[in-house]
C-alpha positions as semicolon CSV with decimal commas, in nm:
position;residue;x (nm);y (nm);z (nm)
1;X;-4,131;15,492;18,118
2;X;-4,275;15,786;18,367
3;X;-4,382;15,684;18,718
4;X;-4,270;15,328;18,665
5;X;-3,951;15,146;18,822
6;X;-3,660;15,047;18,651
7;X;-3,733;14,653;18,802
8;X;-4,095;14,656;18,648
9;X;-3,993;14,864;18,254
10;X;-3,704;14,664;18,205
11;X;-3,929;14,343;18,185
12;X;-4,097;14,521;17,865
13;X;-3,807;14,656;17,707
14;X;-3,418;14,644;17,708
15;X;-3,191;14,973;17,780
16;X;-2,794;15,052;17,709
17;X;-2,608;15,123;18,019
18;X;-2,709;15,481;17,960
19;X;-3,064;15,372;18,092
20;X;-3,147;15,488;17,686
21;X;-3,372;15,255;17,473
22;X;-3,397;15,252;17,131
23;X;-3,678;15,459;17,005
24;X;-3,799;15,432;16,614
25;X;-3,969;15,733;16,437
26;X;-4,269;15,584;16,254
27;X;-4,450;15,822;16,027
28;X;-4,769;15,732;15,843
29;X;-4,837;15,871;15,513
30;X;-5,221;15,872;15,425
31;X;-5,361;15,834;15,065
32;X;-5,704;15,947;15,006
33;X;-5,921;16,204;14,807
34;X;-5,610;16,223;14,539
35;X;-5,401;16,350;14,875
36;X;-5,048;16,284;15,042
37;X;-5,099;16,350;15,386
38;X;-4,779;16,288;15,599
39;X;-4,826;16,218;16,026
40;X;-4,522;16,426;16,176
41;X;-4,184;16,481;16,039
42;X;-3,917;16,303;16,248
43;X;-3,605;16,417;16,375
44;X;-3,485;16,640;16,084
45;X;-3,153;16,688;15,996
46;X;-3,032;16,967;16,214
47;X;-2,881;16,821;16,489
48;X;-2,723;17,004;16,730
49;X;-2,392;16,854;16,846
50;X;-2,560;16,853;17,249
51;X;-2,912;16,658;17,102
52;X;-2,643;16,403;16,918
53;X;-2,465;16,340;17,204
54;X;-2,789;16,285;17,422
55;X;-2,976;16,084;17,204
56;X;-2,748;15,959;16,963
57;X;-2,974;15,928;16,623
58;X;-2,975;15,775;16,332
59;X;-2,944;15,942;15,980
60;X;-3,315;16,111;15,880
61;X;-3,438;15,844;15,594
62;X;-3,826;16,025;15,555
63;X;-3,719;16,173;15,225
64;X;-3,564;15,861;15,105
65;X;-3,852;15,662;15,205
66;X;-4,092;15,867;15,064
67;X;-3,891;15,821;14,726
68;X;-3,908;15,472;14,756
69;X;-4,302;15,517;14,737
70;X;-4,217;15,794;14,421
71;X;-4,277;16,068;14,639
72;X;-4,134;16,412;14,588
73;X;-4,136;16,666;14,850
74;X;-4,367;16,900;14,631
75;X;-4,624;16,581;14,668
76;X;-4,666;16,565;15,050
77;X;-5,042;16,813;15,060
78;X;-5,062;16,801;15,418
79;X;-4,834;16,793;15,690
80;X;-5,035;16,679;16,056
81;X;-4,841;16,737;16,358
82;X;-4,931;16,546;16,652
83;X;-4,738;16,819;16,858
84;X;-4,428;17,013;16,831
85;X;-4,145;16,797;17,049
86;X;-3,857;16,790;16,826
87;X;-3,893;16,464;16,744
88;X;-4,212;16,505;16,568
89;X;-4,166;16,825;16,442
90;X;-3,759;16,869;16,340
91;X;-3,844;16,774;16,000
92;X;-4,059;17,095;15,971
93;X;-3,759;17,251;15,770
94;X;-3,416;17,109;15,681
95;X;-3,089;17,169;15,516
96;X;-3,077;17,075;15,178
97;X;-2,736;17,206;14,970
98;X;-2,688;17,386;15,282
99;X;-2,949;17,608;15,295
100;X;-3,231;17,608;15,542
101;X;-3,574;17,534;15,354
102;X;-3,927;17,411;15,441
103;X;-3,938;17,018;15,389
104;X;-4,285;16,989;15,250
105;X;-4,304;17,351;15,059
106;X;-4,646;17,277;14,952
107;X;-4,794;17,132;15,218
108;X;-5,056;17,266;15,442
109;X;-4,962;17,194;15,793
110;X;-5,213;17,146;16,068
111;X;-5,168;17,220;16,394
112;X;-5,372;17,250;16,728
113;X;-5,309;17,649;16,837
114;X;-5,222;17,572;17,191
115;X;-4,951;17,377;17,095
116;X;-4,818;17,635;16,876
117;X;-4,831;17,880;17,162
118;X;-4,664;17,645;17,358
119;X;-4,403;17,586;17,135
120;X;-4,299;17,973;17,068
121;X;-4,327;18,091;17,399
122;X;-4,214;17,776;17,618
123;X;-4,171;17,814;17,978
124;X;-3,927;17,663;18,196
125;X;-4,125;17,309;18,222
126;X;-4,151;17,280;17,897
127;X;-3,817;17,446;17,731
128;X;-3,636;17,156;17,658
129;X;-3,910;16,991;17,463
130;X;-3,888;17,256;17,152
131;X;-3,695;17,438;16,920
132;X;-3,900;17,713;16,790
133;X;-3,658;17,891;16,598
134;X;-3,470;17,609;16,415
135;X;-3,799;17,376;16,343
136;X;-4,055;17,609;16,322
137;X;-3,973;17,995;16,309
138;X;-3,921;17,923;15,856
139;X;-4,280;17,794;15,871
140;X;-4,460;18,098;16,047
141;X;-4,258;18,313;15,778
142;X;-4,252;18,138;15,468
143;X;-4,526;17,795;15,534
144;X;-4,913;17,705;15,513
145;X;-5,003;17,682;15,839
146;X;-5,388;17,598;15,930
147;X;-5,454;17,624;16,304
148;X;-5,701;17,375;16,473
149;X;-5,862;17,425;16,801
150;X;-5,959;17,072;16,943
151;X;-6,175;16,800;16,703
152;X;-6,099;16,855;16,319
153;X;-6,202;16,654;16,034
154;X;-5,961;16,704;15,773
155;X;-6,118;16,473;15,486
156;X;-6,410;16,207;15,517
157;X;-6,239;15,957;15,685
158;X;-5,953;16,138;15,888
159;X;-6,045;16,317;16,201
160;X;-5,806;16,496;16,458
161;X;-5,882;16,477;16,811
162;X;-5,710;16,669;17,085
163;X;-5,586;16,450;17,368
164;X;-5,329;16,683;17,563
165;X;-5,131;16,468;17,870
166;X;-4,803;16,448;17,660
167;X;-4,800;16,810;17,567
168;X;-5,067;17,058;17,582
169;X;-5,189;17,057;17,232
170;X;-5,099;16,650;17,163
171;X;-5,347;16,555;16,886
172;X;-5,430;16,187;16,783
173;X;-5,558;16,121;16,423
174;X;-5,853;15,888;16,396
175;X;-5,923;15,679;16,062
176;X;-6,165;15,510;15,909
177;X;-6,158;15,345;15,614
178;X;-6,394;15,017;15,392
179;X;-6,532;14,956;15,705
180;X;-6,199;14,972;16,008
181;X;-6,090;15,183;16,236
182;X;-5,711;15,297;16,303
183;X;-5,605;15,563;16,533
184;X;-5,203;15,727;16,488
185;X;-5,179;15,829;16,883
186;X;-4,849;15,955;16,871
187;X;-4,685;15,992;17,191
188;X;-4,968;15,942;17,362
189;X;-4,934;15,524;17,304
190;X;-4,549;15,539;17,118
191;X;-4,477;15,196;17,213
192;X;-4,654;14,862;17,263
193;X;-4,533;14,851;17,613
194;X;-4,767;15,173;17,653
195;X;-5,050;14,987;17,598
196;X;-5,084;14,902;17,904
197;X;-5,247;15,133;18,097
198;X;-5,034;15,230;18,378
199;X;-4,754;15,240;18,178
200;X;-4,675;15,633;18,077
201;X;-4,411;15,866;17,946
202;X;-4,179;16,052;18,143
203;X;-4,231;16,364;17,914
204;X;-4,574;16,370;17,989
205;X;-4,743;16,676;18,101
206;X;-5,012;16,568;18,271
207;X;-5,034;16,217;18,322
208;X;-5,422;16,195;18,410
209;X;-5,492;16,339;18,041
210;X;-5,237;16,067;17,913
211;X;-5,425;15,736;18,075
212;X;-5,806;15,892;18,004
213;X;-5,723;15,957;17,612
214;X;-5,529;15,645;17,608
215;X;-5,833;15,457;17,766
216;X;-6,037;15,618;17,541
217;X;-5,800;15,485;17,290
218;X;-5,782;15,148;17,350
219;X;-6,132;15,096;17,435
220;X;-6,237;15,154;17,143
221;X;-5,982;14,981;16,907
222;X;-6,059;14,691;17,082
223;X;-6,451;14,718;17,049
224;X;-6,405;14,752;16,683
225;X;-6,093;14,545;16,555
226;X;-5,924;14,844;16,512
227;X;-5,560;14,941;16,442
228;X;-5,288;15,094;16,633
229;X;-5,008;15,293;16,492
230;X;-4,696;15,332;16,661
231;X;-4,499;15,605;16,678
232;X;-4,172;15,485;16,829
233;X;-4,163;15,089;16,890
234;X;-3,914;14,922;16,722
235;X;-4,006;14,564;16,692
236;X;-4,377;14,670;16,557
237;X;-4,553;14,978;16,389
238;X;-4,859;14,855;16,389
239;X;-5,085;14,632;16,626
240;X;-5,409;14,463;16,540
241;X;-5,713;14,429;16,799
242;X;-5,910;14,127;16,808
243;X;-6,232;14,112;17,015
């Protein structure tokens, strides 16, 4: 909850005596132009024992739900990645029959360059945050990669903006569809207790960037009756604006 006391982020959401709280991993799949397009990738299912004792997750379920909406792998087109924290990215590649393969092996996946930069040649601030070699290193060998440098409109209707604040390439995904707007901000809003303004995360570069784009965010959903995705509340993936 960044900059703000314990006393004041408690009132918005609970914690274990760990001081953790219990983070969801919402992913949006997109359906347009005769396209799959899958927001991030979750945690994956390479877990180091250290990140399970941290965190504690749950099993990965995005291939299961996908096959609940008769999804195969194969089908997923594009792959966005709002950045490359390994909660967003781990699903990149995973174990399947024991052997390490891309997740989505046809899928193009876009990413902003800085953050791929970032993520391959971290530096102490930021070291913790990735895992090059296990989530991404199969990708830059054997993947589709398409590299994006700031706004990107992907297909009528879908457009990428770079934010940075939570990580230096953070990208939010703007959509519009029969008339609404909906924005996926990732990390940059993951909870509805981040929607207020002051309100930050802790992993947060560069907390300035963070309250502009979220501004910028939030502004506008709320000048159109637009749609919020979140990326990590647990009680609600999705909040409606009304003016």
């Amino acid at each position: 909850m960044g900059v703000l006391p314990k006393p004041l982020w408690q009132k918005l959401i609970s914690c274990d005596d760990k001081n953790r709280v219990t983070l969801a991993l919402n992913l949006l799949l997109i359906q347009a132009e005769g396209k799959n397009i899958l927001i991030d990738t979750g945690i994956g299912n390479k877990i180091s024992d250290k990140v399970r004792k941290i965190f504690d997750p749950s099993p990965w379920e995005l291939l299961e739900n996908l096959a609940k909406l008769g999804l195969k792998r194969t089908d997923i087109d594009y792959v966005i990645l709002t950045h490359l924290h390994f909660d967003h990215a781990g699903g990149v590649a995973a174990y399947f029959d024991g052997n390490l393969e891309l997740t989505f092996p046809e899928a193009v996946h876009i990413i902003q360059t800085k953050e791929w930069e970032i993520a391959a040649q971290p530096d102490e601030l930021n070291r913790g945050s990735y895992n090059f070699a296990d989530d991404l290193q199969l990708l830059s060998e054997k993947g589709k990669i398409r590299f994006i440098d700031g706004e990107y409109e992907l297909l009528p209707g879908i457009r990428l903006e770079l934010t940075g604040g939570h990580s230096e390439g953070m990208q939010i995904v703007w959509l519009e569809s029969e008339g609404k707007i909906a924005c996926y901000a990732g990390d940059i809003i993951p909870m509805d207790a981040h929607t207020h303004l002051a309100v930050n995360s802790a992993f947060d570069l560069n907390r300035q960037a963070t309250f502009l784009a979220k501004k910028r965010i939030l502004t506008r959903l709320q000048e159109t009756n637009g749609i919020l995705f979140f990326a990590h509340d647990t009680q609600k993936s999705v909040k409606e604006f009304r003016v």
